[in-house]
VEXBA-472876 format. One line per 5 residues: number of its first residue (from 1); their letters; for each residue x negated, y, z negated of N, C-alpha, C. Coordinates in steps of 0.02 Angstrom, whole numbers. Example, Ala and Ser with C-alpha at 12.3 -4.5 7.8 and 13.67 -1.06 7.14 Angstrom:
BEGIN
1	as	-660/-284/-390/-615/-225/-390/-660/-165/-390 ~ -642/-112/-354/-684/-53/-357/-645/2/-394
***
This chain:
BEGIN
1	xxxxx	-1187/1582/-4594/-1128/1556/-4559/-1122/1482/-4572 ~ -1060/1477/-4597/-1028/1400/-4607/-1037/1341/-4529 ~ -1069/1305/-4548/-1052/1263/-4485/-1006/1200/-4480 ~ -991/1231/-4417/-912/1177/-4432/-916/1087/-4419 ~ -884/1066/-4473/-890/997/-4459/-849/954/-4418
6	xxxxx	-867/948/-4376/-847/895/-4294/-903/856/-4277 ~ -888/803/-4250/-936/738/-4230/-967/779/-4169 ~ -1029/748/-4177/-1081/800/-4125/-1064/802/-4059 ~ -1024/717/-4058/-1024/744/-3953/-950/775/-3941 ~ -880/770/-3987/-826/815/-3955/-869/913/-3992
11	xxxxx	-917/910/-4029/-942/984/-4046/-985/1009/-3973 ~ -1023/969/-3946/-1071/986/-3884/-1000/1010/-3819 ~ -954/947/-3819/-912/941/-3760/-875/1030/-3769 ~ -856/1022/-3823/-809/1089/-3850/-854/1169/-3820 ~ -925/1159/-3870/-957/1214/-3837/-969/1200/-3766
16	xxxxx	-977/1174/-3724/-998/1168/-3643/-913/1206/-3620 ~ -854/1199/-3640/-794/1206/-3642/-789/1287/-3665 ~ -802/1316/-3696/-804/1362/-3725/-835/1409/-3696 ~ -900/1400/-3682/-956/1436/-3637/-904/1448/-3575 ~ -920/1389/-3543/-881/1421/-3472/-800/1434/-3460
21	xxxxx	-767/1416/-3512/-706/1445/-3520/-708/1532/-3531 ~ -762/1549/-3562/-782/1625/-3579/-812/1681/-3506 ~ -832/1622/-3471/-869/1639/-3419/-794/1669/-3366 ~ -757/1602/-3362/-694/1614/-3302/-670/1671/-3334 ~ -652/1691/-3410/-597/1744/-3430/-647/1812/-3400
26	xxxxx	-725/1800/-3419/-764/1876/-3392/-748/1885/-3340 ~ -767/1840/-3284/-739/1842/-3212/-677/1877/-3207 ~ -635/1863/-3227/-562/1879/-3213/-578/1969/-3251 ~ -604/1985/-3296/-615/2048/-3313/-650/2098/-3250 ~ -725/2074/-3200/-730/2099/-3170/-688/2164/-3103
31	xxxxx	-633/2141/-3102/-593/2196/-3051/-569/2258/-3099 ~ -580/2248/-3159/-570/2298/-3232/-628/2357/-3222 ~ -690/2292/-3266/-737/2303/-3286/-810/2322/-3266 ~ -802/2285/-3197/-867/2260/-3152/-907/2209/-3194 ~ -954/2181/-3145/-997/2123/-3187/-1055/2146/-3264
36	xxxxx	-1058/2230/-3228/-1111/2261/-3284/-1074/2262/-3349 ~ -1016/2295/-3340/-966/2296/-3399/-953/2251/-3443 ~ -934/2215/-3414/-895/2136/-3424/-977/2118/-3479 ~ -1037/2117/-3458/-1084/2076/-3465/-1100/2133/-3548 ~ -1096/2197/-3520/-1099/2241/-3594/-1044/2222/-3638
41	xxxxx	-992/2221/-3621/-935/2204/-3687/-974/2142/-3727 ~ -984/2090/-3669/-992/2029/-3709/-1041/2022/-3752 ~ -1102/2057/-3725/-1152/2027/-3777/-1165/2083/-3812 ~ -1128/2169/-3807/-1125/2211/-3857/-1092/2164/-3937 ~ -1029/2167/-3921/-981/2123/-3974/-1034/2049/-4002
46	xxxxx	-1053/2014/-3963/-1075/1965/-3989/-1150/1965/-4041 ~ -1165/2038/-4037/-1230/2070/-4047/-1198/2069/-4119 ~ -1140/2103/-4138/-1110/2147/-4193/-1083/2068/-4235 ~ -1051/2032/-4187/-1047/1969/-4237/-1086/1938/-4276 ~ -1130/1907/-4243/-1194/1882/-4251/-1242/1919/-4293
51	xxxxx	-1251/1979/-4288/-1261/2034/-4336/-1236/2030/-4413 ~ -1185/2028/-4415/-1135/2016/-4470/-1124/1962/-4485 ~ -1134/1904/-4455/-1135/1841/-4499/-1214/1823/-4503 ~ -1261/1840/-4474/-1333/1809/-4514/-1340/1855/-4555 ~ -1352/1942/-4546/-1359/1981/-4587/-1467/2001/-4615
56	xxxxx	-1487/2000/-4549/-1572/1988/-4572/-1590/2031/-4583 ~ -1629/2035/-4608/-1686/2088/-4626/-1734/2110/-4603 ~ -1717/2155/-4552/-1781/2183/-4496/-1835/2225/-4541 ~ -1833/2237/-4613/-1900/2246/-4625/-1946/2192/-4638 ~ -1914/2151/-4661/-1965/2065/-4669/-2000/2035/-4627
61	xxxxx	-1958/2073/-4560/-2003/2016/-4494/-2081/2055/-4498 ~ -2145/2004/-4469/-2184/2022/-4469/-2235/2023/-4399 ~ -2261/2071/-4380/-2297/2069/-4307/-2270/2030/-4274 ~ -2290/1975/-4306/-2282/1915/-4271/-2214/1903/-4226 ~ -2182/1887/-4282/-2128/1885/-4268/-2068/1939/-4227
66	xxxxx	-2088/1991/-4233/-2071/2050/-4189/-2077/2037/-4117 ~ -2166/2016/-4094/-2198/2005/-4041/-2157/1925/-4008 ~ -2121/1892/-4045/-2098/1838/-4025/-2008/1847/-4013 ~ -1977/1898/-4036/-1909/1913/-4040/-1887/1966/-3990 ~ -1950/2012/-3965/-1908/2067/-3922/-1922/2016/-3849
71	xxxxx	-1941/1990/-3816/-1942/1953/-3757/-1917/1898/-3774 ~ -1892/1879/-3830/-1839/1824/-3802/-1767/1866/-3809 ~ -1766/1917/-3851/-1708/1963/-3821/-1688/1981/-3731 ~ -1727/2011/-3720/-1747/2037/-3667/-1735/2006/-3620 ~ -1754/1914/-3612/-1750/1863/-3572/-1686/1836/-3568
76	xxxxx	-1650/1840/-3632/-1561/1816/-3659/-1527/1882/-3604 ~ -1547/1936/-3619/-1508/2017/-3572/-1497/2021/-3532 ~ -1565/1977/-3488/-1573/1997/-3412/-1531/1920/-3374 ~ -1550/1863/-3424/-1508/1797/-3398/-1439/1820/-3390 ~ -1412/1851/-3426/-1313/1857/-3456/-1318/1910/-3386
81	xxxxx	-1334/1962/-3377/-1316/2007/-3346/-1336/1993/-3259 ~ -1398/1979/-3272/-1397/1925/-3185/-1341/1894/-3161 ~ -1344/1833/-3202/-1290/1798/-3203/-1221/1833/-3169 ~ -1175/1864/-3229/-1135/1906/-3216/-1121/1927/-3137 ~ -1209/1956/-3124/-1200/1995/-3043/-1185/1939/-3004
86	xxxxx	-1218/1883/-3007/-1205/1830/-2948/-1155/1798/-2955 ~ -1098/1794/-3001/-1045/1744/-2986/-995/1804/-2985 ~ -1018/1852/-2990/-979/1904/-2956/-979/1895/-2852 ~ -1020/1876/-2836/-1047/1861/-2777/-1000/1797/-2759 ~ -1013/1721/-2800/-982/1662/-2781/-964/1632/-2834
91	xxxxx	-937/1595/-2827/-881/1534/-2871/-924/1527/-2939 ~ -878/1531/-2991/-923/1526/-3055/-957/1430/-3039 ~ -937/1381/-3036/-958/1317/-3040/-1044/1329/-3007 ~ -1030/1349/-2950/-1098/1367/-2903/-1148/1415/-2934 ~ -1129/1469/-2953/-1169/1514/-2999/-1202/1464/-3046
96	xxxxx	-1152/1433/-3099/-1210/1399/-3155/-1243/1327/-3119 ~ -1227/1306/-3070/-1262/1249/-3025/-1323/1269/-2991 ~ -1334/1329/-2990/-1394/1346/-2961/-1440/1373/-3018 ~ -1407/1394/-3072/-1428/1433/-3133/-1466/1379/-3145 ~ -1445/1311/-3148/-1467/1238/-3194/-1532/1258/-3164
101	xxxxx	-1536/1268/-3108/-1621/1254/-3071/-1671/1276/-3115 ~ -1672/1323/-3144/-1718/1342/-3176/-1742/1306/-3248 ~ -1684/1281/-3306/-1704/1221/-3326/-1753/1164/-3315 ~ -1713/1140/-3243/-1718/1089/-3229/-1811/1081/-3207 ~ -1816/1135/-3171/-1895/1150/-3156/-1954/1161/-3213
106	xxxxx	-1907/1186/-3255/-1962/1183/-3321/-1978/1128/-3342 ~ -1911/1085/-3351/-1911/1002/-3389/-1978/963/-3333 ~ -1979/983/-3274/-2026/939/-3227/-2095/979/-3222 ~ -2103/1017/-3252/-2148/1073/-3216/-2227/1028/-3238 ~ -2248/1017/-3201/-2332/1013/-3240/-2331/924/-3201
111	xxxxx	-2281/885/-3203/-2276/823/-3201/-2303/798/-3126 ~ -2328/757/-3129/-2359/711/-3073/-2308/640/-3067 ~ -2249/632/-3110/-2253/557/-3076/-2202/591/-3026 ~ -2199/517/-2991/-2168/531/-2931/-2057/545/-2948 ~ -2058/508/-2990/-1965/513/-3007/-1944/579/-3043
116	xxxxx	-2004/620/-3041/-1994/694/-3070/-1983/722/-2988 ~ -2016/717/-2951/-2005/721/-2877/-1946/725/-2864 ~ -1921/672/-2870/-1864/650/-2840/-1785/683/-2879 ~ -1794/701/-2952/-1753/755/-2965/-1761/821/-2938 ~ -1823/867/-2900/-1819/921/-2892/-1798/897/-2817
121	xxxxx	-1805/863/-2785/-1755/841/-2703/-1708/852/-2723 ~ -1675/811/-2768/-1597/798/-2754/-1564/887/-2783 ~ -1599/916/-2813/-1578/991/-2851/-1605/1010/-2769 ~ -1643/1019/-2725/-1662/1042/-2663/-1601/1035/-2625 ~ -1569/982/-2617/-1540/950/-2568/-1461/989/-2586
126	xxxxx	-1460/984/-2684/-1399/1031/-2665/-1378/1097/-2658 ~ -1452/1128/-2672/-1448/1194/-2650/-1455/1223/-2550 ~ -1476/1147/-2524/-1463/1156/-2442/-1378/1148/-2432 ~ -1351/1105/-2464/-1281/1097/-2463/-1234/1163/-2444 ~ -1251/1200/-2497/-1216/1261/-2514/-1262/1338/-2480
131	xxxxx	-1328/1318/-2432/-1349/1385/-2409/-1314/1399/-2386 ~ -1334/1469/-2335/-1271/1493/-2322/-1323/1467/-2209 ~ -1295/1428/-2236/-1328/1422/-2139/-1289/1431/-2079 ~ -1319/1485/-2056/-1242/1532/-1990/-1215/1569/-2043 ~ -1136/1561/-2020/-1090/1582/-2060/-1064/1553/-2117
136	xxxxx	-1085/1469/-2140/-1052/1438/-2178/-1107/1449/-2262 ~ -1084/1418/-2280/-1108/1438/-2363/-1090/1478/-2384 ~ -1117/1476/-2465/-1142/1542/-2504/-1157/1586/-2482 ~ -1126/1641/-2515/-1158/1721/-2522/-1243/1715/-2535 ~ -1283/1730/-2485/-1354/1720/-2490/-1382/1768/-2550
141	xxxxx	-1331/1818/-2577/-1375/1885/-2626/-1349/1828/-2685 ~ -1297/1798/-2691/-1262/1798/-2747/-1297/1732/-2752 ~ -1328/1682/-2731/-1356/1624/-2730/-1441/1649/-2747 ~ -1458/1696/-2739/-1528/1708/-2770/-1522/1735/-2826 ~ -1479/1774/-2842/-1476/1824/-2904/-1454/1762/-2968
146	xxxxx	-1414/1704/-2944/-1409/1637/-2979/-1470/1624/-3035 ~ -1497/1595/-2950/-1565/1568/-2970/-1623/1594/-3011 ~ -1626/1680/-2996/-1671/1721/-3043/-1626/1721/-3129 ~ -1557/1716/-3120/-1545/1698/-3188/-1563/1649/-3220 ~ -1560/1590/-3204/-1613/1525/-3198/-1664/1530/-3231
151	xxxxx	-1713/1554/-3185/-1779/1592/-3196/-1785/1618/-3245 ~ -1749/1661/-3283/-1747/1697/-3341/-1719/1645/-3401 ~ -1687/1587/-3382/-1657/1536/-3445/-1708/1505/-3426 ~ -1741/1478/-3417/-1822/1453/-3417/-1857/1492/-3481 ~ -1855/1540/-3441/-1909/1587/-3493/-1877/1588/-3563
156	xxxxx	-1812/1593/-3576/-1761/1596/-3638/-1770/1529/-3674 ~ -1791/1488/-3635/-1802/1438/-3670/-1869/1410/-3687 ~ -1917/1434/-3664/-1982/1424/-3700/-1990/1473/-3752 ~ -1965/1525/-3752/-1964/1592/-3779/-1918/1563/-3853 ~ -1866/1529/-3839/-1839/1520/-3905/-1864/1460/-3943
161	xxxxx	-1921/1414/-3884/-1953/1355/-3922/-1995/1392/-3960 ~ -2046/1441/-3943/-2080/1509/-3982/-2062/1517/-4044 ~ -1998/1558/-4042/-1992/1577/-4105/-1949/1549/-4162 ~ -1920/1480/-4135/-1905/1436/-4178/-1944/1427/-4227 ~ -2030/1425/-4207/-2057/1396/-4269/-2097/1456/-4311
166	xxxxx	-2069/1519/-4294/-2087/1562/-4338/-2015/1580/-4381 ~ -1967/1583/-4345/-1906/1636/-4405/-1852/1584/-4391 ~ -1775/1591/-4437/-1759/1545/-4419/-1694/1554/-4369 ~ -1665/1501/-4330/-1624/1510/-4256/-1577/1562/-4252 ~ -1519/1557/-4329/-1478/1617/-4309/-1511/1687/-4330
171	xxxxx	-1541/1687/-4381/-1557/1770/-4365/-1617/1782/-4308 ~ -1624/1717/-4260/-1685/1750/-4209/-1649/1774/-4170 ~ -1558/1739/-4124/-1508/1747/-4109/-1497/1799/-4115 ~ -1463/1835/-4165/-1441/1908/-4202/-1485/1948/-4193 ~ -1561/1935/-4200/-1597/1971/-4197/-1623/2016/-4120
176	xxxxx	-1622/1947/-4081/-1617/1926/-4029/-1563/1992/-3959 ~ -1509/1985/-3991/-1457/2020/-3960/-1461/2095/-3974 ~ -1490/2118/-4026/-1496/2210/-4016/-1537/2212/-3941 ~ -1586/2159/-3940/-1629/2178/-3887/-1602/2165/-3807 ~ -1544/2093/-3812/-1514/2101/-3751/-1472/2163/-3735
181	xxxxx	-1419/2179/-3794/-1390/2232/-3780/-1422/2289/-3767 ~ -1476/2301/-3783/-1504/2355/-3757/-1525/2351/-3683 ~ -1535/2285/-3662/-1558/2298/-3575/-1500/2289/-3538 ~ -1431/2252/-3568/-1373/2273/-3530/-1332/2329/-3547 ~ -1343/2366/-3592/-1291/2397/-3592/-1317/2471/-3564
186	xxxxx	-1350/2475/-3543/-1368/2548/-3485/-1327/2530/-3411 ~ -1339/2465/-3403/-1298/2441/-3325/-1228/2443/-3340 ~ -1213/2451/-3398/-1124/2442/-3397/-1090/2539/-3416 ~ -1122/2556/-3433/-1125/2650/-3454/-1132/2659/-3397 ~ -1178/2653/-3349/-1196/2690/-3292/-1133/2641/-3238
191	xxxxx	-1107/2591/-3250/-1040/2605/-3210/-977/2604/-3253 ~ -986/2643/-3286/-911/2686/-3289/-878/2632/-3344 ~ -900/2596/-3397/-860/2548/-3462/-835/2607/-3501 ~ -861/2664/-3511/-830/2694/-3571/-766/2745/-3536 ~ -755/2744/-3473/-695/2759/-3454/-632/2729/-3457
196	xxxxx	-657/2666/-3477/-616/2589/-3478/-607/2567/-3532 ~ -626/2610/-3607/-622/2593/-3662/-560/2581/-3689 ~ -518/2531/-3714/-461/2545/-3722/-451/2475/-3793 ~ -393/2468/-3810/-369/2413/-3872/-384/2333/-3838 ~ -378/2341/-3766/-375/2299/-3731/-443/2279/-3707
201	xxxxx	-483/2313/-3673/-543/2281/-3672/-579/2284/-3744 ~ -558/2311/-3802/-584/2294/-3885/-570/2221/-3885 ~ -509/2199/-3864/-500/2099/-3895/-531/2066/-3850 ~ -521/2111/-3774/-585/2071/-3725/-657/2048/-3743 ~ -673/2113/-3771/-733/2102/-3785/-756/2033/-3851
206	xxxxx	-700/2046/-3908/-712/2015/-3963/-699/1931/-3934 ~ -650/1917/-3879/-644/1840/-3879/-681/1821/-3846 ~ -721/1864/-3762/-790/1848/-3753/-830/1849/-3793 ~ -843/1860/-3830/-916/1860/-3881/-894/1783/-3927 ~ -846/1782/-3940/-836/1717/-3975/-829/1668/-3936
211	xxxxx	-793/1668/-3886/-809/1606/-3815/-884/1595/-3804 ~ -915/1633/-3801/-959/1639/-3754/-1013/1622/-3791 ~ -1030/1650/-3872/-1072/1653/-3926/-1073/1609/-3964 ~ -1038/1653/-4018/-1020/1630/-4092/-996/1586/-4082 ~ -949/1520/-4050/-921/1481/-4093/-963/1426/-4039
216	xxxxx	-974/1434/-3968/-1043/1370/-3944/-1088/1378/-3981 ~ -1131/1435/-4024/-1180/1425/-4035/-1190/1370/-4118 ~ -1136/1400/-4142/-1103/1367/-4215/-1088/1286/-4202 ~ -1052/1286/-4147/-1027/1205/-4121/-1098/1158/-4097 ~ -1157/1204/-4083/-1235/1137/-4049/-1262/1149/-4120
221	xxxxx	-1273/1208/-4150/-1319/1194/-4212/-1312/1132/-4238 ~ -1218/1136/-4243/-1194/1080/-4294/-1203/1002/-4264 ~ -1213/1015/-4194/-1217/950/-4155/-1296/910/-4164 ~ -1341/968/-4166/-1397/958/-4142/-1425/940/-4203 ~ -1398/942/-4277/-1403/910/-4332/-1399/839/-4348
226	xxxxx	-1367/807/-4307/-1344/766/-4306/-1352/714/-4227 ~ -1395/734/-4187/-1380/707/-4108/-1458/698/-4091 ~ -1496/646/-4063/-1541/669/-4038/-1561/720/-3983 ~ -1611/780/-3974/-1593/833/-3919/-1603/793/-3851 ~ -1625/738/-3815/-1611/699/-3766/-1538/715/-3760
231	xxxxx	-1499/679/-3795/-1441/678/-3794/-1387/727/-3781 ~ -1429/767/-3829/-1382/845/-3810/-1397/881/-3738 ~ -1471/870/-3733/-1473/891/-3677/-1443/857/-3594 ~ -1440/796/-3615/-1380/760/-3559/-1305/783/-3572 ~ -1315/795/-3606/-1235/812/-3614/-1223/876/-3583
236	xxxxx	-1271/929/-3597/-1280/995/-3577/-1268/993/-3506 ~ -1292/936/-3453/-1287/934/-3389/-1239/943/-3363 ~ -1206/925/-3392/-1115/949/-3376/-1084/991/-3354 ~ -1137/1055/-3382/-1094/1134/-3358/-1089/1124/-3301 ~ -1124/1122/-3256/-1102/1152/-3179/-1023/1129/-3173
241	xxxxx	-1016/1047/-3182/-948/1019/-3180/-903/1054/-3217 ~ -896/1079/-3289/-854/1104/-3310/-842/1158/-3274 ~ -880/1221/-3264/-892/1292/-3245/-855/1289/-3192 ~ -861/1219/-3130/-807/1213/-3072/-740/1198/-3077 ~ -735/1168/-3135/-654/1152/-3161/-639/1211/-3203
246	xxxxx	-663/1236/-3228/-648/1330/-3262/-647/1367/-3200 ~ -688/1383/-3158/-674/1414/-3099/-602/1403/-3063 ~ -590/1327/-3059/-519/1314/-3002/-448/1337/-3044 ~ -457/1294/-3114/-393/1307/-3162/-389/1381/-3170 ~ -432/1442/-3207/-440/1488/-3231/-431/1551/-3154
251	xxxxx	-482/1530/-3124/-495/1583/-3065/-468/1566/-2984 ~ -439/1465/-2981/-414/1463/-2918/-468/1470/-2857 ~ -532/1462/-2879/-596/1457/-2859/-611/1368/-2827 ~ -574/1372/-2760/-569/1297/-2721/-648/1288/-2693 ~ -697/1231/-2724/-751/1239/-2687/-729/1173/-2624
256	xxxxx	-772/1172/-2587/-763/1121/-2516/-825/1058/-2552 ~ -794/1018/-2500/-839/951/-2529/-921/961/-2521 ~ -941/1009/-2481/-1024/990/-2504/-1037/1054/-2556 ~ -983/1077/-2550/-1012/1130/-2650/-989/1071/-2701 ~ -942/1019/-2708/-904/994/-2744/-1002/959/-2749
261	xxxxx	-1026/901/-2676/-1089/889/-2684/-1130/913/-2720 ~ -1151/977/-2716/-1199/1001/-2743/-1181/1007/-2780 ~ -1129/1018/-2832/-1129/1004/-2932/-1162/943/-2939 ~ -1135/897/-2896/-1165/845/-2930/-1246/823/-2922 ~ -1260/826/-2859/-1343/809/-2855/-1370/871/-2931
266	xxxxx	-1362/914/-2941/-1400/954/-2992/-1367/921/-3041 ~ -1330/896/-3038/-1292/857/-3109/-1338/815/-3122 ~ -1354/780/-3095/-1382/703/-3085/-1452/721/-3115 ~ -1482/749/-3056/-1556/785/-3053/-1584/815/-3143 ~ -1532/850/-3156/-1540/870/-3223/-1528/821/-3278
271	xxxxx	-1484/766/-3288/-1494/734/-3327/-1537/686/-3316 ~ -1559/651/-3259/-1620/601/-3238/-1698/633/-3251 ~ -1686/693/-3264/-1750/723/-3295/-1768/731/-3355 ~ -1686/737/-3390/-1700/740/-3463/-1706/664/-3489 ~ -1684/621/-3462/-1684/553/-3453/-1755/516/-3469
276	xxxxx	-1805/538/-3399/-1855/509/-3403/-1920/553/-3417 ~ -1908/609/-3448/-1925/647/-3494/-1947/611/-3558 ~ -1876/619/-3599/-1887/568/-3652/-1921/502/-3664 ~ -1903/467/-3605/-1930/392/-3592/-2025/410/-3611 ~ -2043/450/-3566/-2110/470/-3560/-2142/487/-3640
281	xx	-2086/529/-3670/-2128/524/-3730/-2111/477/-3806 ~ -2083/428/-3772/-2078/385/-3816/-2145/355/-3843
***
């Protein structure tokens, strides 16, 4: 696959744009599809793309590499389709604002100084924002099922630091996706997608997979060529903010000022980690 040439930070801004622009159109599929559905179209199709533009050779891989590709499949399946369930629950912005947590805990995990502290507060503080305490807040199912997606992009991401240095990114990707599609697409059969098969969820499926996939994943390669990953990864901090402005424009998804809060403390929190992260290993 050709990678497209754009200056690295409108290529990062575009994919962060793209991603959760893909996210609001799934949403809006759910009263169709359900979240299982929605979550099978997308990363079925994106399986078949990706498929077809690396084109690998599953007899070449070796043990090794096998033992390093089906669990970061697996970990990509269960993130997308979690996901899916919980912002089926609440506001897409909030879904990926709580999702960040799990990142964000990896970037600090192990650390003793104290200003690593003080990013997992302020990510604390905005997930008290938005509990659901009494009657007010978040959906309490749809605010954990977030966070275990989280949990699972943690793991997706040590998992793809793994096998970066055995095979290379897009066919681990491609490779990658038979194995998600295989753990979502039993949850989308068993509610009822192939009753729903139609011309119409066919382009659904194909412009989620390219929102959502193929053309962010094409748009950071090309960035990350060119950007230091500090950089990209501050930039990355962004989603929650975008995902809330895709939620209001796309879905009409009004959050109140202490959800509006809590984008931002995890905003903050997440780039002040990737921040003094870097600093540390200078």
């Amino acid at each position: 696959m050709k990678t497209i040439k754009i200056p690295p930070l409108p290529a990062v801004l575009l994919a962060i744009i793209s991603v959760q622009g893909g996210a609001a159109i799934a949403k809006g599929l759910f009263p169709l599809l359900g979240a299982a559905g929605t979550a099978s179209v997308r990363i079925g199709f994106s399986a078949l793309i990706l498929l077809t533009a690396y084109r690998p050779n599953l007899k070449q891989l070796s043990p090794q590499q096998w033992k390093a590709v089906i669990p970061y499949g697996i970990s990509l399946g269960a993130m997308n389709v979690i996901f899916y369930f919980a912002i089926e629950r609440i506001p897409l912005g909030l879904g990926v604002t709580l999702e960040f947590i799990g990142p964000l805990l990896l970037a600090v995990f192990g650390s003793k100084r104290a200003i690593d502290f003080l990013w997992v507060a302020l990510a604390a503080l905005g997930i008290a924002c938005i509990a659901p305490w009494g009657d007010q807040g978040a959906d309490l199912l749809g605010m954990c099922l977030a966070l275990l997606a989280g949990a699972f992009w943690a793991g997706y991401i040590v998992l793809g630091g793994r096998i970066s240095k055995l095979m290379d990114g897009g066919q681990a990707v491609a490779i990658g996706m038979i194995f998600a599609s295989a753990i979502v697409l039993p949850f989308g059969i068993a509610g009822g997608i192939l009753n729903h098969f139609s011309p119409v969820m066919l382009l659904s499926g194909i412009t989620l997979a390219l929102l959502s996939s193929a053309i962010p994943f094409t748009l950071e390669m090309s960035a990350l060529k060119k950007m230091p990953a500090r950089t990209f990864s501050i930039l990355m901090s962004l989603e929650p903010a975008v995902a809330a402005l895709c939620g209001l424009l796309f879905l009409k998804e009004m959050l109140s000022f202490y959800e509006w809060l809590a984008v931002a403390l995890v905003i903050i929190a997440s780039a002040g980690a990737t921040l003094s992260k870097g600093k540390q290993n200078l």
